[in-house]
C-alpha positions, 0 to 999 in steps of 0.5 A, a space after each residue: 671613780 678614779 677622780 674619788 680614789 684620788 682625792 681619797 689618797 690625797 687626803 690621806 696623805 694630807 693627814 698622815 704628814 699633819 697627823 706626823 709632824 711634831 716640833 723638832 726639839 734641837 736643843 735636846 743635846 744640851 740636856 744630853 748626859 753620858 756618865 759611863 763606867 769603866 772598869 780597869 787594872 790598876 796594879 799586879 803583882 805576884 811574889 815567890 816566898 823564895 824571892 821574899 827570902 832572898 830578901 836580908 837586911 830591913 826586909 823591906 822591899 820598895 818600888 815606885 811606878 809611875 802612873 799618868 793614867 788618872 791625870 790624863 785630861 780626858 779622864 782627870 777633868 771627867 771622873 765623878 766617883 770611883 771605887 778601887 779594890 784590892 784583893 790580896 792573898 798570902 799563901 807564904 809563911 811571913 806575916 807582911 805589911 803592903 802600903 801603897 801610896 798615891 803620889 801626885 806629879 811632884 811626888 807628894 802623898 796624896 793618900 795611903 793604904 795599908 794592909 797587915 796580912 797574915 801568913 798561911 794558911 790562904 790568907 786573903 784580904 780583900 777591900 773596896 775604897 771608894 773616892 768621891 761623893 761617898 768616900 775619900 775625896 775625887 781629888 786624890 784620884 784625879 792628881 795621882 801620877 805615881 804610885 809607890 808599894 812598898 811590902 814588909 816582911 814581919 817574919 824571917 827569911 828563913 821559913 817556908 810554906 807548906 802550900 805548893 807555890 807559895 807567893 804574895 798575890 796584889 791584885 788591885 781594879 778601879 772602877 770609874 764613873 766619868 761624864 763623857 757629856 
């Protein structure tokens, strides 16, 4: 009896190591693709109608900033596709203009947005701009290493809101595609 338990879990145990083995695939990690998304802030900003009054002259206000996050290697040699969006609002009494331009490394344009907002009451404008297989070219995004803002008061420095607190709002998000693998 003992002799048949033995050869019984001997040859269960046989089978269960042929029934299991299968060829191992090492090769797997070279057909292996990591394509994650990141999603991230680009640019905020927020602007009292008090500051915008302060303003004379060409009511024009210009700021370059610079900006090495999309020419970093890691990010620039990866990126696939991406979408930037901005949503801005203008609860002031000045109609503006905002242009923002993305500049490379020796400060030449690579590409320009521009929005005409109107004054109150709450305008807001909100747009997506895609970039590589399905927008404007990846390329932009991979050699952006400034960005400028420049903001255009149409109106007069002299009106004022009837909102509480009134401010131009920029708020802009990119959300990245990028192949890790």
């Amino acid at each position: 009896m003992k002799k048949i338990r033995t050869y019984f879990w001997f040859v269960c145990s046989l089978l269960l190591m042929l029934s299991c083995m299968e060829e191992q695939d090492f090769d797997q990690y070279d057909d292996l693709s990591i394509t994650p998304t990141f999603e991230a802030s680009i640019l905020f900003l927020e602007v009292p109608e008090r500051t915008i009054n302060l303003i004379s002259g060409l009511n024009t206000y210009s700021q370059s900033f610079n900006f090495d996050a999309f020419a970093e290697d890691i990010f620039s040699e990866r990126v696939l596709e991406g979408v930037l969006t901005y949503q801005i609002e203008n609860t002031t009494s000045k109609p503006l203009e905002i242009i923002i331009e993305f500049l490379d490394e020796a400060g030449v344009v690579l590409d320009t947005e521009m929005f005409q907002i109107d004054p109150e009451p709450i305008a807001i404008l909100h747009r997506e701009i895609a970039y590589g297989p399905t927008g404007k070219s990846i390329d932009i995004i991979r050699n952006t290493s400034g960005i400028t803002l420049t903001a255009i008061n149409l109106g007069d420095n002299t009106s004022t809101s009837s909102q509480p607190n009134a401010l131009i709002s920029l708020k802009s998000t990119g959300k990245f595609t990028v192949r890790l693998k």
